[in-house]
N, C-alpha and C positions, 0 to 999 in steps of 0.2 A: 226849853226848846230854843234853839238856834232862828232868830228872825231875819231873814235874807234882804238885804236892799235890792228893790228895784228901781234903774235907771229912768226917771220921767224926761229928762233932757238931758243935756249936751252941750258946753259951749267950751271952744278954744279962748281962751284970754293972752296968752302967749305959745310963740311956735322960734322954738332956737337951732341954736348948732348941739347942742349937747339935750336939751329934756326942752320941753312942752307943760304947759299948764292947759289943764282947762277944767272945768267947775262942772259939775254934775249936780243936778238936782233930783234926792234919792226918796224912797219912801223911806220912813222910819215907824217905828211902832204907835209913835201917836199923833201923824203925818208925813210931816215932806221935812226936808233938813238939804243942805249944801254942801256939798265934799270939795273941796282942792286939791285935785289929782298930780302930781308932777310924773308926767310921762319920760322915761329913763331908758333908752336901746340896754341897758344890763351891762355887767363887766366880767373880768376873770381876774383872778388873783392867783398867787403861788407863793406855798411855804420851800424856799428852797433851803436845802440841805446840804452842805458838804460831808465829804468823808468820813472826814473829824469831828462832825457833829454839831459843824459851827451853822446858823443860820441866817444867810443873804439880807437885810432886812436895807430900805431907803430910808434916807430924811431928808423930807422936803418942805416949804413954805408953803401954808395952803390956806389962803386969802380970806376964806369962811369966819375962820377961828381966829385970824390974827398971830399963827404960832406956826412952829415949826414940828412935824410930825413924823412920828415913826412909824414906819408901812412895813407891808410886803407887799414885794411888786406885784403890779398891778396897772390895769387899762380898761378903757370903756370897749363893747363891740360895735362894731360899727357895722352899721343899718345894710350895707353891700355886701359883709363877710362877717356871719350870726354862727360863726362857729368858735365858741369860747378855749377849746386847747390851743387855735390858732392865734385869738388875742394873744393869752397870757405865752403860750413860746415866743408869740413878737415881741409883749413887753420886758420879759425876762430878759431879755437881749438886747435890745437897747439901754434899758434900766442899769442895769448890772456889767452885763457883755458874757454872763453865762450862757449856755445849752444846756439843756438836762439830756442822758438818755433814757429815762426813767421817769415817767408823767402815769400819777396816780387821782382820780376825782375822788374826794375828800365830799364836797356835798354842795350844795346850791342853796344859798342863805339870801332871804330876804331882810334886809336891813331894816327898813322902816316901814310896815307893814299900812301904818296911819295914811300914811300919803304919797307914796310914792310904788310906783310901778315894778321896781328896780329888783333884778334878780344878779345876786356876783357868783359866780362857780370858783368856787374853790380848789387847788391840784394843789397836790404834794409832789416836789422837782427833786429828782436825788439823781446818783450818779452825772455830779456836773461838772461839766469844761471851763475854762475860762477861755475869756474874748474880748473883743473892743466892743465898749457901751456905742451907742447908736442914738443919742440923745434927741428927744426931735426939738426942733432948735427954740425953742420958748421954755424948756427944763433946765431947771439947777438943782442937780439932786446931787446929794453923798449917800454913798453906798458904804453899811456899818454890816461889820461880821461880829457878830456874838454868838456864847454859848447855845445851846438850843435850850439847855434845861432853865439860865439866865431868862432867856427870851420870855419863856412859859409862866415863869413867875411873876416876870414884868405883867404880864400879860394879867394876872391873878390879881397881883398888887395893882393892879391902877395907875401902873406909870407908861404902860401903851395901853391907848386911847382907841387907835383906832378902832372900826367895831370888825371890820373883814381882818385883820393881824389878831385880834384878839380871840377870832372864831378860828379862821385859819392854825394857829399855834397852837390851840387848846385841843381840834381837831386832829392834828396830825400826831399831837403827843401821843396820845387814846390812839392813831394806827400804827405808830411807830413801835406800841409796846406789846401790840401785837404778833409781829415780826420777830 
């Protein structure tokens, strides 16, 4: 049997621009115990697609890690506009400077389930345009076309890291082969 936490308290420790902490004090099975929450508005991602099969992917410096990383695009939602196909057609376009006409939901993956709040929606972008990226001005990102099937494997093998690239690409293959 599944033993559910109940919340005895509540306190903020931190309150930012991007997530929140705050510490919960929960029942556990053989008392009380302390949770650090990191509170997260969510994101949206996209596996974008060309034509040809090739797939849109970033690489950007991401201060965490100390490394540089390969993405699909990708953006946080923001707390005034909680509508996830509008994130990611925003960031698909600045990111990139593609459009899709063709926006598929793939799934809604919780990352880190331990401690953080955080849901990314997933789309598969296909039938896409090209355009001018729209960078917002504290980005440095390179924009890299690879195979789609290359991608998948990367994906497989361990040499993309990311955890939304690695769900997203493995996801869309399984819809793509459907089709």
């Amino acid at each position: 049997m599944i033993f559910k936490e109940e919340t005895l308290s509540s306190e903020y420790r931190f309150k930012g621009r991007i997530v929140n902490l705050r510490e919960d004090e929960v029942t556990v099975k053989n008392g009380t115990s302390m949770r650090e929450i990191v509170e997260h508005h969510g994101g949206a991602a996209c596996v974008a697609v060309t034509n040809d099969r090739k797939v849109i992917l970033i690489r950007q410096f991401r201060k965490a890690f100390e490394d540089v990383i390969l993405e699909i695009p990708a953006g946080k939602i923001e707390p005034d506009d909680p509508d996830p196909l509008g994130t990611v057609k925003r960031e698909l376009k600045e990111e990139t400077g593609y459009t899709a006409k063709n926006w598929t939901h793939l799934s809604s993956i919780k990352p880190s389930v331990g401690y953080t709040t955080e849901i990314i929606h997933l789309y598969l972008a296909t039938d896409l345009e090209k355009g001018e990226t729209d960078f917002d001005e504290n980005e440095a990102i390179d924009t890299v076309y690879m195979d789609f099937d290359e991608a998948c494997a990367k994906a497989v093998s361990g040499e993309i890291t990311d955890a939304k690239a690695v769900c997203g690409l493995l996801i869309a293959k399984e819809h793509l082969a459907r089709e």
